[in-house]
LUMSE-376135 format. One record per residue: x negated, z, y of N, C-alpha, C in turn. Coordinates in steps of 0.05 Angstrom, whole numbers, plus 5000, padded with zeros to 4 digits. Atoms other than C-alpha are relative to their C-alpha. Example, Ala and Ser with C-alpha at 12.3 -4.5 7.8 and 13.67 -1.06 7.14 Angstrom:
2
498250004976475451564910498250005024501649994976472751434979501550145022
This chain:
405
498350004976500050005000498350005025502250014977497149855070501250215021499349824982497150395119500449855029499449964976497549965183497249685002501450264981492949315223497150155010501849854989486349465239498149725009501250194983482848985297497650044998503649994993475148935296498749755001502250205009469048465295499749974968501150085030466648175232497550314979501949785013462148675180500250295023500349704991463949375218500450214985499849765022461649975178501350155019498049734996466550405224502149984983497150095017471849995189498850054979500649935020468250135127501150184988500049724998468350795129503950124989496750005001476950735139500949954972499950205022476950295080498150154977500949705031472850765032502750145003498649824995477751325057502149924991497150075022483550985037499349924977501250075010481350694985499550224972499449755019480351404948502750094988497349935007487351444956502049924998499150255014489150824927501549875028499150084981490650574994498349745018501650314990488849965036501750085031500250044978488249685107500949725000501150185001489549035132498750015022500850084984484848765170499349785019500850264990484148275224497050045024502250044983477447975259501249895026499750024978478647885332498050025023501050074974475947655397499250245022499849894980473748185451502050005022498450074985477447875499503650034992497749995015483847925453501650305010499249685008483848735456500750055032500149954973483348635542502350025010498050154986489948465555501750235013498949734989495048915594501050114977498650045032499448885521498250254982501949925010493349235490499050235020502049684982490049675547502550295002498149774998496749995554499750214973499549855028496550225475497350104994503349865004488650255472498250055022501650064979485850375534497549994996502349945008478650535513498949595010499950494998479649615505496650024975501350065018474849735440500449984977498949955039475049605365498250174994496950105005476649785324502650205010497649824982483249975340502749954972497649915019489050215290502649955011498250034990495749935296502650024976499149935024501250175255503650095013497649834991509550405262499850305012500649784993507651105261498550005026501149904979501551125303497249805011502150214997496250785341497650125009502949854997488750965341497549915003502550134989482750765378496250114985501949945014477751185345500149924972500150035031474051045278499750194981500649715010473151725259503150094986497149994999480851885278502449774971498950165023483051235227498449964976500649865033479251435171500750304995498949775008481552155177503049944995496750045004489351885174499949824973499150185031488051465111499050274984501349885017484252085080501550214992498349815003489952535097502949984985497050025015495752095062500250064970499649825022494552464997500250244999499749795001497053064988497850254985501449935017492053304937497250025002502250104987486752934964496150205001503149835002478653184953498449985020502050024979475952855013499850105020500349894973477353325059498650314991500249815001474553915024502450194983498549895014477254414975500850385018499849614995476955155015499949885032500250094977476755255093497050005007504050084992467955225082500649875000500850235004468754625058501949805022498250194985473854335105498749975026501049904976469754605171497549834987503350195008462454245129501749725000499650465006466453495117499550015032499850124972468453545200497350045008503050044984461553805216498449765004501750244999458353245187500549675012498950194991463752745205498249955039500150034967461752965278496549925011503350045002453452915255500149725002498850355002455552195238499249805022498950144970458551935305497050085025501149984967453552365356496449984991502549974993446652415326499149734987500250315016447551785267499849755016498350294990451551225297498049915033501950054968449351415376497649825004502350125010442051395356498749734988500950245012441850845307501649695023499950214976445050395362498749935012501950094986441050515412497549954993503150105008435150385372500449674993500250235013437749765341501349775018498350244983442349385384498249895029501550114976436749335444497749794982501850245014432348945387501449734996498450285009438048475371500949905029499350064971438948345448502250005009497949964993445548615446500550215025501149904979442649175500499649935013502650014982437749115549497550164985502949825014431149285523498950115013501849854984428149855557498550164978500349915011422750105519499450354993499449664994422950865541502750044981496549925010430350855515500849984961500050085026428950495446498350214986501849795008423150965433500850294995499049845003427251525442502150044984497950015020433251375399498549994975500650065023428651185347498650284998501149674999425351935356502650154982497449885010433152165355500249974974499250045030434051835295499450094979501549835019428952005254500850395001500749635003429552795271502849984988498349955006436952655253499950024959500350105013434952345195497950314974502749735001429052975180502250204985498649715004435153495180501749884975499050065023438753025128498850004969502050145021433052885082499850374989500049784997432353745089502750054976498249915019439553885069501349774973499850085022440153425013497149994983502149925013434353684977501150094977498949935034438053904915503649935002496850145006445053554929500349774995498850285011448252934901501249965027497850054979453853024954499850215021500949734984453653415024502050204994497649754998460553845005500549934975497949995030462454014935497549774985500650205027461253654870501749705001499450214993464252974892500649855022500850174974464852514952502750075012498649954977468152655012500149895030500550134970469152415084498650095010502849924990463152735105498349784982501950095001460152325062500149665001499750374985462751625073499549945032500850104979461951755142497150035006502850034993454451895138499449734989501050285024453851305085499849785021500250314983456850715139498950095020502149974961453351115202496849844988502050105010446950955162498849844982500150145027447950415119498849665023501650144985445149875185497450075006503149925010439350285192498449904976502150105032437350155112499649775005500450254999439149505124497649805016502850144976434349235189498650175010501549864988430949845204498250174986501749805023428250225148498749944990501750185022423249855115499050284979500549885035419850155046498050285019501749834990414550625083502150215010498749854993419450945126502450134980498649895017424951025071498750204987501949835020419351375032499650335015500849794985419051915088502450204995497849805007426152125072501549954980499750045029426152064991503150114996497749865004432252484992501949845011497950154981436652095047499949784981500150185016435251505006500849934970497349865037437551794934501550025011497350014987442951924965502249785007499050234995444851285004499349834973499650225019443350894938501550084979498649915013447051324899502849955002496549984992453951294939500049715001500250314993452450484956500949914962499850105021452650374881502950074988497449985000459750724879502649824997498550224992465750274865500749945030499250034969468850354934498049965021502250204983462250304970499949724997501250255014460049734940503149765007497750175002467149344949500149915039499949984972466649535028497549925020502049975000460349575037497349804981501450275018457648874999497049985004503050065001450648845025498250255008500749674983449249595039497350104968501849985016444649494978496949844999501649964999439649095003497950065027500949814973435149445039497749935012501650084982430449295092496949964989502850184994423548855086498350065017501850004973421248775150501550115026498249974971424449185216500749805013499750114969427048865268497550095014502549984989421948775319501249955029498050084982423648645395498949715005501450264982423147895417501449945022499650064970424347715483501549765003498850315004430047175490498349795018501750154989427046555504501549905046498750114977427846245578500149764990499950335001430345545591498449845021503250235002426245005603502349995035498850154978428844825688499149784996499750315014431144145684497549895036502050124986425143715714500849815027498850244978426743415790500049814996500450325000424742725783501149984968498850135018429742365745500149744996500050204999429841695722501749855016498150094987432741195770502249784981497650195016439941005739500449765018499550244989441740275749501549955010497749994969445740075802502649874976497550075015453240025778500849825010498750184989457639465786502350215020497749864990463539545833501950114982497549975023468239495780499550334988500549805024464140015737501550255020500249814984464340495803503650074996497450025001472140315806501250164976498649845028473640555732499350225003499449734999470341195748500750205014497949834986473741385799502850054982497650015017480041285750500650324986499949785028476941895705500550275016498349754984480642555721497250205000501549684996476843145752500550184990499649745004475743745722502250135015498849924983480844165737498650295010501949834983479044765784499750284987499149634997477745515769501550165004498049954994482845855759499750335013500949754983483146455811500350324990500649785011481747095793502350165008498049904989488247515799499550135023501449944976485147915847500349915025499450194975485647355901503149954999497550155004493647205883501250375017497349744983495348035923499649965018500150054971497848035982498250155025501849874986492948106037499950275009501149754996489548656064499450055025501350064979487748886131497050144990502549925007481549206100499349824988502050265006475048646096498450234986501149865022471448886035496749835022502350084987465448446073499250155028500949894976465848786137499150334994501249665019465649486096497449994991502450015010459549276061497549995035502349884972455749096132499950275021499349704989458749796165497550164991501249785014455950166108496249975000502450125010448949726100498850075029501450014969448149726183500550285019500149854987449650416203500050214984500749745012448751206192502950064987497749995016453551496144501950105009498449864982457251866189503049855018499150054979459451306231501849774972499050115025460850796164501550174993497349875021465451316132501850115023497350064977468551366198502349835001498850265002470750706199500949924983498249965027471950716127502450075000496749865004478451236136501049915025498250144975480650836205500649774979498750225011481350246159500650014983499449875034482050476090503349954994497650065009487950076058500550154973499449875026490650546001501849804978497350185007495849945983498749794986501450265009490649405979497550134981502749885017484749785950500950304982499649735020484150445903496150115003502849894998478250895898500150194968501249975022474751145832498050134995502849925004471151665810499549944971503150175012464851445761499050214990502549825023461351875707499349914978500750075027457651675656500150204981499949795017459651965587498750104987502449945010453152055561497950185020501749944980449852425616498050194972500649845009447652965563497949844987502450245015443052295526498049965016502150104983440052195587497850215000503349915007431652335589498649925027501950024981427052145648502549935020498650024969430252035722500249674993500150264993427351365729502049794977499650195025430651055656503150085013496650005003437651415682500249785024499150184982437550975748499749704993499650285005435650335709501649934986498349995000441450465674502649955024497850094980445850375732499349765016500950314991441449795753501749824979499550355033443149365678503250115006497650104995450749575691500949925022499850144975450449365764499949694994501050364996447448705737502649834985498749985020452948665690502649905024498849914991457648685747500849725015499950294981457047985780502049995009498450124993463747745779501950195021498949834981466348315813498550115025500849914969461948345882500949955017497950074977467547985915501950204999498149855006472348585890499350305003500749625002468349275888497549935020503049924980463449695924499350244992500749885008459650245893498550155001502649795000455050855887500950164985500149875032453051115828496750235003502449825004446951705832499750144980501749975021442051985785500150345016500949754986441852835802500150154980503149905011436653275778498649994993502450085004431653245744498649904965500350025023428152975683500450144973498049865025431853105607501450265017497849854989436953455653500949865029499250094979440353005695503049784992497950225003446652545709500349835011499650184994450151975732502750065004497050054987455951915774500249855025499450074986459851675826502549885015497850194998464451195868500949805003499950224996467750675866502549835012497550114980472850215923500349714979500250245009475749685884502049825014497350074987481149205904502049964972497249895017488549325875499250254989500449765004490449885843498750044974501550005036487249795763497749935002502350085001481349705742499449674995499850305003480048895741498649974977501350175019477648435686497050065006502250074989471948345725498150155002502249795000469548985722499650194966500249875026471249255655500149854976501050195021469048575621497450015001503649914996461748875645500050204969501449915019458149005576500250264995500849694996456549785599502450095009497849884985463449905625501150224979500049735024464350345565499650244990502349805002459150745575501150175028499449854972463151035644503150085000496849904985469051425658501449995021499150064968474151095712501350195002497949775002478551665737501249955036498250114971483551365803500850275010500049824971483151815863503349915010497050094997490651735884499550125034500549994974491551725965500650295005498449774998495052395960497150344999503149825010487652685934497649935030501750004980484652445990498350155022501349824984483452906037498750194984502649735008480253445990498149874996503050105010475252945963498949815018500850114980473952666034496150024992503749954994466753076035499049954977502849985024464553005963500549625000500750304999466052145975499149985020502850054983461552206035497150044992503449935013455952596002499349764975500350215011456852025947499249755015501950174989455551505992497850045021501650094985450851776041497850104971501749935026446752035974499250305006500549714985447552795999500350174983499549795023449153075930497750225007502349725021445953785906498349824980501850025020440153605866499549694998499350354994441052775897496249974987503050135014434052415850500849705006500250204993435851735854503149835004498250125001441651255858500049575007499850234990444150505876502549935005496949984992449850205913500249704986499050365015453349535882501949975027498650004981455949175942498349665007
């Protein structure tokens, strides 16, 4: 019986993970592969806001986490072993479930996905996840030193969700040397991989890594060479037929441009702010400040607690600034870096135009990685002074920042 629709990319061990879990309990998923752009829509942000796979869709209930839709297939047995038999063992499956997601998954991302150039490659950031990893990896290799399974005498959702957190690691990141460092983690993962239900979900989680990933640097393109050959002069006629051939049609406008005007110039805001002291710019800001046409946004990144040196958190808000293109006709921003190295954050604000967050800005890569939270006009006056000290950079503990504008 299928519990419900489940949206993702192609090969995702989160969906794995779901698909073991049911799976124990003679249960199924269907699943469909889908588009990014598919999950954006208003249709979808309304039911998933997050706008990521996978995403659970079902009569009962709908669920954006992968954690959350493998715990609902694990729970439709009454009887059920994977959640633990006593309340130790029910408190050790979630522990690990939660080891999984923050020190597994996190980690092995950011080590792997900046080699496959699905990141940005900074190598401070890669270096460090792959640190994370390993120590995560250290405390696993530790407590499975005399276990088959981390809870009990048979498999559990603690341990399917360590299996798909770490079953891309074996694959491109673990070569034979490094597996050898954590003999234990490795009995283990080949133990559960060889499982019917692994092995059915989990098709290539057997073989295991050769050669790492390595980082290569996408190539550039060749700029096309000025001097071109001179084409031969056309007849009239020829010139005549191609006028005939239909033009592209045009760009179609960004909704954005289709609300009704504004008396607030997002361009004259940007030179205010860029050509005078902050005092006199956020003056002029609340004399013109359209609440109708624009919205304001506060900005935190949800990772602040990951973040490590000052300088790597502000080049972070550089690569999602860069990210940001299509929306410099639509927003205006400041995002700062405050305190100080392995103890610091990221926040800020942000003027966008209309009242939602646009395409334009939360089809940026890193938009994921930030919490929007709409300042409503009514909030305004308390958070007058802390959206001045945001943009003149007056925070407590202000280390670095950048404005998008």
């Amino acid at each position: 019986m299928s519990l419900g629709n489940i949206k993702t990319y192609p090969n995702n061990s989160r969906v794995a993970k779901a698909q073991i879990a049911a799976a124990y309990n003679g249960l199924t998923f269907d699943v469909e592969n889908c588009e990014i752009a598919a999950i954006k829509t208003p249709e979808y942000l309304a039911k998933f806001p997050m706008g990521k796979v996978p995403l659970f869709e079902s009569e009962k209930v709908n669920l954006f986490e992968s954690s959350a839709i493998a715990y609902y297939a694990a729970v439709q047995k009454e009887d059920t072993t994977l959640l633990g038999a006593t309340a130790v063992e029910k408190a050790l499956v979630m522990q690990y479930i939660f080891f999984a997601e923050n020190e597994l998954v996190a980690n092995i991302s950011n080590w792997m996905l900046p080699l496959m150039n699905i990141y940005p490659y900074m190598k401070p950031n890669v270096d460090a996840a792959t640190e994370k990893t390993k120590r995560a990896l250290d405390v696993l290799n530790k407590v499975l030193l005399d276990k088959t399974y981390l809870v009990g005498e048979s498999v559990t959702l603690a341990d399917i969700a360590v299996v798909t957190a770490i079953s891309n690691a074996f694959k491109l990141l673990l070569d034979k040397p490094l597996r050898d460092q954590y003999k234990n983690v490795t009995r283990y993962f080949t133990t559960l991989i060889g499982k019917e239900h692994f092995k059915t979900y989990l098709p290539e989680a057997d073989k295991l890594c050769e050669t790492p990933l390595k980082y290569v640097a996408p190539k550039k393109e060749k700029k096309e060479t000025k001097k071109q050959e001179a084409a031969p002069k056309k007849e009239k006629k020829q010139e005549a037929a191609q006028d005939d051939i239909p033009k592209p049609a045009p760009k179609p406008k960004s909704k954005l441009d289709l609300l009704p005007p504004s008396k607030f110039i997002m361009d004259e805001w940007k030179r205010m702010y860029s050509n005078n002291d902050s005092d006199v710019a956020m003056k002029w800001f609340w004399e013109n400040h359209d609440a109708e046409g624009y919205s304001l946004w506060k900005v935190d990144y949800k990772y602040n607690d990951e973040l490590t040196l000052v300088f790597m958190s502000n080049n972070l808000i550089g690569g999602f600034f860069a990210r940001l293109e299509m929306a410099r006709k639509y927003a205006f921003g400041s995002l700062v870096v405050c305190g100080e190295n392995n103890n610091n954050t990221i926040s800020g604000y942000f003027l966008i135009r209309g009242q939602e967050v646009p395409f334009e800005v939360y089809d940026a890569a890193d938009y994921g990685s930030y919490n929007f939270v709409k300042i409503e006009p009514s909030q305004y006056e308390e958070k007058k002074d802390e959206i001045y000290k945001y943009m003149a950079w007056e925070n407590e503990g202000f280390a670095d920042g950048k404005i998008f504008k």
